[in-house]
C-alpha positions as CSV (number, residue, x, y, z in Angstrom):
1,X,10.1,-4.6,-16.9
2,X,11.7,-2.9,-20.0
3,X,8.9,-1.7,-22.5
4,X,10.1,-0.1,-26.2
5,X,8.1,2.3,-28.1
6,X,10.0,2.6,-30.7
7,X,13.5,4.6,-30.2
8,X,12.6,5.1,-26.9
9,X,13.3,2.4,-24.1
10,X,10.9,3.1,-20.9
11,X,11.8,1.0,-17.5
12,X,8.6,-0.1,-15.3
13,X,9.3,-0.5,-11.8
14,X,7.0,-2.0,-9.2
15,X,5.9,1.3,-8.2
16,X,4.5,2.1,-11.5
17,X,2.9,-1.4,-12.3
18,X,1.0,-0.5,-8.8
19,X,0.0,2.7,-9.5
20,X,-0.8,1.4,-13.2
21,X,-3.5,-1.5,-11.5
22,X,-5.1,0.8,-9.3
23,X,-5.7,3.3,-12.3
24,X,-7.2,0.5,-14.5
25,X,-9.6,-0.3,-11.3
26,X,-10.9,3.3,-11.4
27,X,-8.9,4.4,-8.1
28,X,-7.7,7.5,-8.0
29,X,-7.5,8.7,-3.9
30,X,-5.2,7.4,-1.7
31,X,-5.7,7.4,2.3
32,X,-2.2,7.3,4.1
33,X,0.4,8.8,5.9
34,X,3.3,9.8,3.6
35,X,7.2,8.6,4.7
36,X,10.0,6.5,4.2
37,X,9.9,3.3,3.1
38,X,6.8,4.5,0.9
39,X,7.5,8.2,-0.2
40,X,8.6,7.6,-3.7
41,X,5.7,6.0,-4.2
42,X,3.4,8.5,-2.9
43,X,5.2,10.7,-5.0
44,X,4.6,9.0,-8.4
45,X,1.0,8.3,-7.5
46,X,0.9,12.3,-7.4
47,X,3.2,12.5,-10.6
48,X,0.3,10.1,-11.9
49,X,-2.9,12.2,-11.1
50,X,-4.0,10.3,-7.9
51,X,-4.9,12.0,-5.1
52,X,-3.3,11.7,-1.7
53,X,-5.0,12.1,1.4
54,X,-2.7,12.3,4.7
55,X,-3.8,11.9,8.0
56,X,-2.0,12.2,11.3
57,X,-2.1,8.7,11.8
58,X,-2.2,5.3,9.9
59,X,-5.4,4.2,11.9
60,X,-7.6,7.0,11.0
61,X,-6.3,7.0,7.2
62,X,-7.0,2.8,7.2
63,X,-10.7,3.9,8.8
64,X,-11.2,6.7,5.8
65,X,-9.6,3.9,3.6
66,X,-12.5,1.4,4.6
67,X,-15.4,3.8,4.9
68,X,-14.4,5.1,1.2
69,X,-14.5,1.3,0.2
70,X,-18.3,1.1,1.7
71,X,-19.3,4.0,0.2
72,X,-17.9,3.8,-3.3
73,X,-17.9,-0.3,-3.3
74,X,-14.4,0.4,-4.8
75,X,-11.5,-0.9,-2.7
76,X,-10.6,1.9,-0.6
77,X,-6.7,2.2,-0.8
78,X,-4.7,2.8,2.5
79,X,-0.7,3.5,1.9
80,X,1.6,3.4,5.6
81,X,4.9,3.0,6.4
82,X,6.2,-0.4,7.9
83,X,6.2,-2.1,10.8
84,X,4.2,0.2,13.4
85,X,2.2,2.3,10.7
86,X,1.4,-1.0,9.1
87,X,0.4,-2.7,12.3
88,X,-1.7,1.2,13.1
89,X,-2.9,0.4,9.3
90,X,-4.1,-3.9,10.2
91,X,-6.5,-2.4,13.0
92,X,-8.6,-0.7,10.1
93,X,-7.8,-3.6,7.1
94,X,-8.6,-6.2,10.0
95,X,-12.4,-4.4,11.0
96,X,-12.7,-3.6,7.0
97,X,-12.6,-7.4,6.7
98,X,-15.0,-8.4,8.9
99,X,-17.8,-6.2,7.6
100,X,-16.9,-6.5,4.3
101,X,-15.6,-3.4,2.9
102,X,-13.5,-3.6,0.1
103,X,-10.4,-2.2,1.2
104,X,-6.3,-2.7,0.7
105,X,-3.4,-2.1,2.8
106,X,-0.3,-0.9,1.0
107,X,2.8,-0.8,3.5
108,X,6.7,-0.4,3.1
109,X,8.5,-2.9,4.5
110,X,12.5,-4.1,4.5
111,X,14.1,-6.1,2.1
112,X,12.5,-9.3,2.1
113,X,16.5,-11.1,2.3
114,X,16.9,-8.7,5.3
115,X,13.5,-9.5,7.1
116,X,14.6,-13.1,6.5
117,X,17.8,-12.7,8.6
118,X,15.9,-11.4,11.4
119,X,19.0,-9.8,13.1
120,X,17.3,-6.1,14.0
121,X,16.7,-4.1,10.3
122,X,15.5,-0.8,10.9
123,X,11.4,-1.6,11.4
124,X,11.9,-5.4,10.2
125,X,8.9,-7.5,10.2
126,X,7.4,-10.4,9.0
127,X,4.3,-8.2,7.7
128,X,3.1,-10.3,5.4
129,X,2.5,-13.2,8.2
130,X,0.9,-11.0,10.4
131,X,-1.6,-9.9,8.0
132,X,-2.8,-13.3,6.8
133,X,-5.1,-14.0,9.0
134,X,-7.0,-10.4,8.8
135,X,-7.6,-10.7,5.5
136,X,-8.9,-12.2,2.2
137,X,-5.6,-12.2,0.4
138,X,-1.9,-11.2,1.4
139,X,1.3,-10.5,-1.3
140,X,4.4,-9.1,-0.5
141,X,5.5,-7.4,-4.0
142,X,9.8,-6.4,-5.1
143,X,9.6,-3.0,-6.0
């Protein structure tokens, strides 16, 4: 999305249009584990004021992610990388859901043509069909 302000043309990615709905729902603290696919992401989120909290692991930084969501009855945000950090990241989003916390799962993932193919990308998988069934609502997002 191309926005101009005048003499000034500004380009919107996906990253930003995130980062710009999570600011306008009050959330400002991330719980993740920083790295590639999601690191220039985690990086504007910084550049943006919004605090990032790293853990060791994806499962304990979902957990934080759903107890912050309890306790502030805010959706807590968890950011991981694809396919094993997300499926580390589903364990927490999956309990979140049963009890009711609001909570949301933000992973990296392939290419969408290239998870399509199915011939062996580098951490390919069909995230978005395995998290269905965990949860209340599942989008996969071009950024």
């Amino acid at each position: 999305m191309t926005t101009d302000t005048g003499s000034t043309t500004t380009t919107v990615d996906g990253f930003q249009l995130v980062i710009d709905a999570l600011k306008l729902n009050d959330i400002d603290t991330i719980f993740g584990l920083p790295g590639i696919p999601i690191t220039d992401l985690t990086r504007k989120m910084q550049a943006n004021g919004m605090r990032m909290i790293s853990f060791r692991h994806q499962q304990h930084a979902g957990n934080a992610a759903a107890a912050a969501g309890f306790i502030t009855q805010k959706p807590g945000i968890c950011l991981t990388v694809s396919a094993p950090g997300f499926l580390n990241g589903l364990t927490a989003l999956s309990n979140a859901t049963t009890n009711c916390f609001p909570m949301i799962l933000i992973s990296g993932s392939s290419e969408r043509e290239i998870v399509d193919l199915q011939q062996g990308d580098y951490e390919e998988m069909d995230q978005l069909a395995i998290a269905k069934p965990l949860c209340k609502a599942a989008f996969r997002t071009p950024c």
